[in-house]
Each structure stands twice: as structure tokens, then as C-alpha cells.
C-alpha positions in Angstrom: 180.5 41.3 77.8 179.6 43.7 80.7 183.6 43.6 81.3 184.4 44.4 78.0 182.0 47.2 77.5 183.6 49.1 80.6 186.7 49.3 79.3 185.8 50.6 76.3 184.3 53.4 78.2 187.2 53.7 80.2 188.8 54.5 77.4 187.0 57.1 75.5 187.0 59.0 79.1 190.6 58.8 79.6 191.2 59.8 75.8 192.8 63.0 76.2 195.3 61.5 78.9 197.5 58.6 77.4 196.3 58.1 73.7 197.9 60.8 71.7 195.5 60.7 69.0 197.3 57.4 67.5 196.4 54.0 68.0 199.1 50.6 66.9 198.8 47.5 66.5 198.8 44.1 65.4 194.9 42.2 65.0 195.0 38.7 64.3 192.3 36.9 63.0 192.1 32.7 63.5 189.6 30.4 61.7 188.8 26.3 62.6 185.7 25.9 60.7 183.6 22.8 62.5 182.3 21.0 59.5 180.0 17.7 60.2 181.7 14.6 58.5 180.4 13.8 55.2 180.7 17.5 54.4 182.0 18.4 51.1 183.2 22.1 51.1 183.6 25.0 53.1 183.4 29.0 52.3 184.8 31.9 54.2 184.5 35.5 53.5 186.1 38.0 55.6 185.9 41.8 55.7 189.7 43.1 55.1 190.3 47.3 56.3 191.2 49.6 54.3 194.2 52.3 54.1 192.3 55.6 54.5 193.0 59.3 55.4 192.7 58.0 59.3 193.8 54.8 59.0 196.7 52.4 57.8 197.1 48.8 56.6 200.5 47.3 56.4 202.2 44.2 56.5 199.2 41.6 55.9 199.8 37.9 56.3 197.6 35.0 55.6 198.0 32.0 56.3 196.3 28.6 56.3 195.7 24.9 54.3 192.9 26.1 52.4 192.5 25.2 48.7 192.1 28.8 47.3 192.4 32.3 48.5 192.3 35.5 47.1 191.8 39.4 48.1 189.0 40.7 46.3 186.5 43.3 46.3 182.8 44.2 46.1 181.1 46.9 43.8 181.9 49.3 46.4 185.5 48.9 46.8 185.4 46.8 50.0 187.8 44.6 50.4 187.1 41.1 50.8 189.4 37.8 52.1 187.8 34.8 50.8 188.7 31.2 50.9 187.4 27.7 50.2 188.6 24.3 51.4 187.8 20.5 50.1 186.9 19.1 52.9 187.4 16.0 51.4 191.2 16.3 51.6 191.1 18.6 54.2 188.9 17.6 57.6 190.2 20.1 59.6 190.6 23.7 57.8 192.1 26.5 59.4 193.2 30.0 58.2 195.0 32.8 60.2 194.9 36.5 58.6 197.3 39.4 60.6 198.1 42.8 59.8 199.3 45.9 61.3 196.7 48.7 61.8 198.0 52.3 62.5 194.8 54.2 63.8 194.8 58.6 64.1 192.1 59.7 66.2 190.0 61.9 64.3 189.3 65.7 66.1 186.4 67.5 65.6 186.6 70.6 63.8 185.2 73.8 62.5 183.0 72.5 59.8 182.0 74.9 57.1 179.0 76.4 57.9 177.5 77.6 54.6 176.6 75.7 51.4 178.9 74.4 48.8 177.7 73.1 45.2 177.5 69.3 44.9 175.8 66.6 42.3 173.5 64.5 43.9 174.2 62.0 41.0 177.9 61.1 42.4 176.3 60.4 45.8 173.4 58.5 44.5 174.0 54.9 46.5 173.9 57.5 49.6 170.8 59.1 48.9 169.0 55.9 48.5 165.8 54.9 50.9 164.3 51.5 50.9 160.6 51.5 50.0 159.4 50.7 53.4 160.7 53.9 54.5 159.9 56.8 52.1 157.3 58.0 54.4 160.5 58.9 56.7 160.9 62.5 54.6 158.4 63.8 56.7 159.8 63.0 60.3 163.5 64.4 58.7 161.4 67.5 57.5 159.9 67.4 61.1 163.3 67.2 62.3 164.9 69.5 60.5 162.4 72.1 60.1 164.2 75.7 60.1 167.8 74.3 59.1 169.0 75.9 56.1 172.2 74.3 55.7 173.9 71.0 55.8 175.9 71.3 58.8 172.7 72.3 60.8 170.2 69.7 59.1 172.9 67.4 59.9 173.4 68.1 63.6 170.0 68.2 64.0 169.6 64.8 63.1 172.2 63.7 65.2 170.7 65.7 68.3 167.5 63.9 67.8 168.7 60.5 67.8 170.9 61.2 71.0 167.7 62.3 73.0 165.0 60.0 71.4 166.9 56.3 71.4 168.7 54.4 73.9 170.8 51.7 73.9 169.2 48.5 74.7 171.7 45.6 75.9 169.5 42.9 74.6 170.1 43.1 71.1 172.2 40.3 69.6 175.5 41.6 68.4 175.5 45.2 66.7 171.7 45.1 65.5 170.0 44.5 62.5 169.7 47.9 61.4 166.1 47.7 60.4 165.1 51.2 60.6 161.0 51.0 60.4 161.3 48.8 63.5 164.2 51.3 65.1 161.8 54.2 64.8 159.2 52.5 66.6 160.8 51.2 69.4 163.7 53.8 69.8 166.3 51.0 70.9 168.8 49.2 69.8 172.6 48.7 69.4 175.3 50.4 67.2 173.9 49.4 63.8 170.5 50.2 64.6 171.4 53.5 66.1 174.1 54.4 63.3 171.3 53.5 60.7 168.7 55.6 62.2 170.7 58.4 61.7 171.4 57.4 57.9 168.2 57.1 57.5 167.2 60.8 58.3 169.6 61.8 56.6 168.9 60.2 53.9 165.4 61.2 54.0 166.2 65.0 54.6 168.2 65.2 51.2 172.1 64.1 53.0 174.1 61.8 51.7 174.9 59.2 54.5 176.3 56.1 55.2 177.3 53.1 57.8 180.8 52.4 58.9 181.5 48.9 59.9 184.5 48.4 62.0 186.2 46.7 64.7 187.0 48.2 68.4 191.0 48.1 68.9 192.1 47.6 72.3 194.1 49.6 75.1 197.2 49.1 76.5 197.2 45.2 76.9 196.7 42.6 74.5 192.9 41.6 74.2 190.7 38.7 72.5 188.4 41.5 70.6 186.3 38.7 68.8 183.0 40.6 69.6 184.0 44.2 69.8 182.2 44.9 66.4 181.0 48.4 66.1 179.2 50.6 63.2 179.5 54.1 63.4 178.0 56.4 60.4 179.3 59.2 58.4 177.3 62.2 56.2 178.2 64.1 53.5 179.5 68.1 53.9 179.3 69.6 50.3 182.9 71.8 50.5 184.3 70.2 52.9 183.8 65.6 52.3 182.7 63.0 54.8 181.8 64.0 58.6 181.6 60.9 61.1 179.2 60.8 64.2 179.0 58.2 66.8 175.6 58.8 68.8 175.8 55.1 70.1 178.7 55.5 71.8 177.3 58.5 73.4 173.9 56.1 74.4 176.8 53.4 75.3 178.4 56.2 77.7 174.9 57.3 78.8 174.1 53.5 79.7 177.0 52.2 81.5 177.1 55.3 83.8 173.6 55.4 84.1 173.3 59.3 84.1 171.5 61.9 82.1 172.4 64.1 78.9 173.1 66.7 81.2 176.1 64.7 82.6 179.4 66.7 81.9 181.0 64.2 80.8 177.9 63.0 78.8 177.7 66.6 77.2 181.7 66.1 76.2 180.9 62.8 74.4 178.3 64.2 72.9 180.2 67.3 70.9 183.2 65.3 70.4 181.3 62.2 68.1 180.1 64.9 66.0 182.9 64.7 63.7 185.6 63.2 66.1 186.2 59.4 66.6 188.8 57.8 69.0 191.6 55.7 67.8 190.1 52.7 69.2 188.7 51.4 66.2 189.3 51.0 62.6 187.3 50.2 59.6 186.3 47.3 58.1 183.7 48.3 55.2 181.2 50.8 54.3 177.5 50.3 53.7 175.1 47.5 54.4 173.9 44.6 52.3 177.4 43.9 50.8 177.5 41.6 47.4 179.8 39.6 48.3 182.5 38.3 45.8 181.6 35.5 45.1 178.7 35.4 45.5 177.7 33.0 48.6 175.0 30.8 48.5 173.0 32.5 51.3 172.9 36.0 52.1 174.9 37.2 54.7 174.1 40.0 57.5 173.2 43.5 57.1 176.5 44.6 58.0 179.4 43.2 56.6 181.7 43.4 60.3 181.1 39.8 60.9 182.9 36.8 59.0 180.6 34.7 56.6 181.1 31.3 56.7 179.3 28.4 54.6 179.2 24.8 54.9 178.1 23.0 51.8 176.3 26.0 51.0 175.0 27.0 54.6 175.8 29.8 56.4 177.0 29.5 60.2 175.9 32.2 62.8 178.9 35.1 62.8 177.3 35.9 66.5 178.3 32.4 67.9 181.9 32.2 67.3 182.6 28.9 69.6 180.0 27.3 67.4 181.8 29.1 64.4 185.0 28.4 65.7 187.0 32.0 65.0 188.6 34.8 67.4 190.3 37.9 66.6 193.2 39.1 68.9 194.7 43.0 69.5 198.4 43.3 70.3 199.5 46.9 70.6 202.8 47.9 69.6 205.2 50.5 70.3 207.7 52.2 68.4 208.5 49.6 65.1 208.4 46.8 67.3 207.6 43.9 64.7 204.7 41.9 64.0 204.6 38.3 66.0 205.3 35.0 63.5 
């Protein structure tokens, strides 16, 4: 893991020099569900990317012996691959899902300043604060004291949870995301640093949200199985959706084991408000997904994880020997096709 986390850092410093703001590929994804004999049916769900301003999705392929499959989607518009197998005619199930992700860098620019009109209404799923934390308003007030506008509410927010959380290694996978624990503690990994700063936002009147995705990979073809990462993005009345990455700046800040006053740290750190490498691309928006259909256990927080059920119980997305899945990166050059 420590291997895979320094190139990834590699990359974001060597951004400017070889990537050309565009990222291609092919990501494969291969399932072998283990399934005890005796057992009657297994369930997959799998979180499918979007086409978006930044990103494309072409040439998808699935397949596999399953019994059923179908592309669906969720309230939200995430897409969702699901499939089911009868194990009684089937002991050994197996699915393979490929497409071909085209990924723009996204550069930071001059974001209006000012205040545009907007309806809270149309944002309302963004606005929304679990119980447990409605006595967040008054840190975001805290915050954001003396910050008139959206932009500047905004950046405060991000400044604050660059300087008061750090990264902390330990945490299983991305995080859990639970942000009355996060606010406490001050550490934790992508989800619960991406949250954090939904969460103020949230609380200070912003729309806001998570962004589950999955890391692409350099130059060479890499097994990117547990390259998950969540990222979050706020709403600019006048202008749309801003992203901002403070855990990759508390990655950076980690693995070189400097300070915020680090050049290089200081770069980061003006270039994930509103800029994102290429390195990436998106898998779903939002936390607690409903999945279609529904499964018979919930799954995690953040939908960047296959969910996979066994007579109705779910396997652990963060052991994927035990689950028996990887996903694969293959860059590609040019219209070089995708591998049969």
C-alpha cells in the first residue's frame, strides 16, 4: 500500500510535465465470488461512472455466466451494475465489466467572486445535515465568520480543514465518513476528510457533496483494486459545482513529511481548490446510496466499493482476496483498442 500511495504522489508532482491535462484508458473489473457450498444465491452491485463535463465512458462490456444483469440506477442518477447467480446451477460465478475512461484534468480558475441568485429548494439533498450534527452551524459560523460570499465562505472551509486534520494511515480503506467522530479526532482518510468539509459546508448554508471515484493509473498498466478515493465538490451560485481535494493535500503533506509551508505543499494546496488531476474518475455522488434493488443488508457509506451478498449477507468490499474481485488500469494511446 505504502508503494502505491508514492506513486500516486509522484504523480500529482510531476503533473504539469507529461500529463497534458488528459488521462486514457481501459479499467477492467473481475469478479469470482467464493460462495460456501450449500449456498443458494449470490448478489453483486457495482458502481458504473458516468459521462460528465470531465469525463467520458465508452465502449462498456460485461461479461460473465450470471443468471441476470442489468444497468440500473438509484434516485440520484447513479449508475449501478447489478447481477445475481443460482448457485445451484452455477458453483463457480464470475463476471468481468471493461470500459474505456477518457479523463480531462480539471484547472483551477477565476471563480466568480460575488453573489449570484439561487433556490435553495433545487439543492435541497445538498443542504441536508444529519441530526447528530446540527450543532455543527456554529463551528461553520465560527469558521466562516467575516465571509460575505460563497467563494470566500467556501475557501474558508477548505483552509480550515487543510490546517486542523491530518491524514491518518490506519484507517481501513477510504473512511467511514462519520463526521461527529471526524471533528473530534481531526484524522482520518479521504472520506472522512472529504465529508468534513461537506459537512461545514453544509452547516454554513453551501450546498455540498462527496465524490466517489477510483484513482487511474500512470504510464504502466496497474492492478488499482484499492485506489478508491472521495473527493468533494460545493455549490457556486453563477457559476455550478467547484471540486476541492484537501486529502490529497494531507496525503502530499504525509508522505513527504513536511509542513504547509512546503512549496510544493503550498502548490497542492491552491491547485485542489477547484482543480483535480486526471488520475481519477468518478464513480457516484453522495453517501448512503439506495441501491437498486434493494440488498438485503446495507452497504457502506460510500458507494466506491462493490457490494456483494451471499444468501442475503454481505461480504467485506475492503478484503478483496476474501471477496475475490480486482480492478485493472491499461492506458492507452492514440485509438489503440480495447483488449478482448
Amino acid at each position: 500500500m505504502r508503494t502505491v500511495i508514492f506513486i500516486l504522489v509522484a504523480l500529482l508532482w510531476s503533473l504539469p510535465a507529461w500529463s497534458a491535462g488528459l488521462q486514457r484508458g481501459e479499467v477492467t473489473w473481475v469478479f469470482r465470488p467464493q460462495a460456501d457450498p450449500g449456498a443458494k444465491e449470490a448478489r453483486l452491485w457495482i458502481p458504473y461512472p458516468p459521462t460528465t463535463k470531465y469525463q467520458r465512458i465508452s465502449r462498456p462490456e460485461i461479461f460473465g455466466n450470471f443468471a441476470y444483469h442489468g444497468v440500473l440506477n438509484d434516485v440520484r442518477g447513479n449508475l449501478i451494475i447489478y447481477a445475481e447467480w443460482d448457485l445451484s446451477k452455477t458453483r463457480s460465478p464470475e463476471m468481468k465489466v471493461r470500459y474505456l475512461v477518457e479523463r480531462k484534468e480539471i484547472h483551477p480558475q477565476d471563480l466568480p467572486q460575488g453573489t449570484a441568485p439561487w433556490n435553495p429548494v433545487h439543492f435541497a439533498p445538498y443542504l441536508q445535515l444529519d441530526s447528530e450534527l446540527e450543532g455543527l452551524s456554529g463551528l461553520a459560523a465560527q469558521i466562516t465568520r467575516g465571509k460575505t460570499t460563497p467563494l470566500a465562505k467556501a475557501r474558508a472551509i477548505y483552509d480550515w480543514v487543510v490546517e486542523n486534520m491530518r491524514r491518518d494511515p490506519k484507517v481501513r480503506g477510504c473512511g467511514r465518513g462519520d463526521v461527529s467522530r471526524l471533528i473530534k479526532v481531526k484524522a482520518g482518510k479521504c472520506a472522512d476528510i472529504s465529508s468534513v468539509f461537506v459537512a461545514l459546508c453544509r452547516a454554513a448554508g453551501l450546498p455540498a457533496r462527496e465524490v466517489l471515484g477510483l484513482r487511474l493509473g500512470g504510464k504502466e498498466e496497474a492492478e488499482i483494486t484499492s485506489w478508491q478515493h472521495c473527493w468533494a465538490e460545493f455549490f457556486l451560485p453563477g457559476y455550478g459545482w467547484v471540486p476541492v481535494d484537501p486529502a490529497d493535500v494531507l496525503k502530499a503533506l504525509l508522505i513527504k513529511k513536511t509542513n504547509l509551508s512546503d512549496p510544493e505543499i503550498v502548490r497542492l494546496r491552491e491547485y485542489f481548490f477547484g482543480g483535480l488531476d486526471p488520475f481519477r474518475h468518478q464513480l457516484a455522488i453522495g453517501r448512503r446510496l439506495n441501491l437498486n434493488p434493494p440488498p438485503e443488508e446495507p452497504p457502506r457509506t460510500f458507494f466506491m466499493y462493490p457490494h456483494l451478498e451471499i444468501d442475503g449477507q454481505a461480504k467485506d468490499p475492503l478484503d478483496p482476496k476474501g471477496f475475490a474481485y480486482q480492478i485493472y488500469f491499461r492506458p492507452l494511446v492514440s485509438e489503440e483498442p480495447l483488449a478482448r
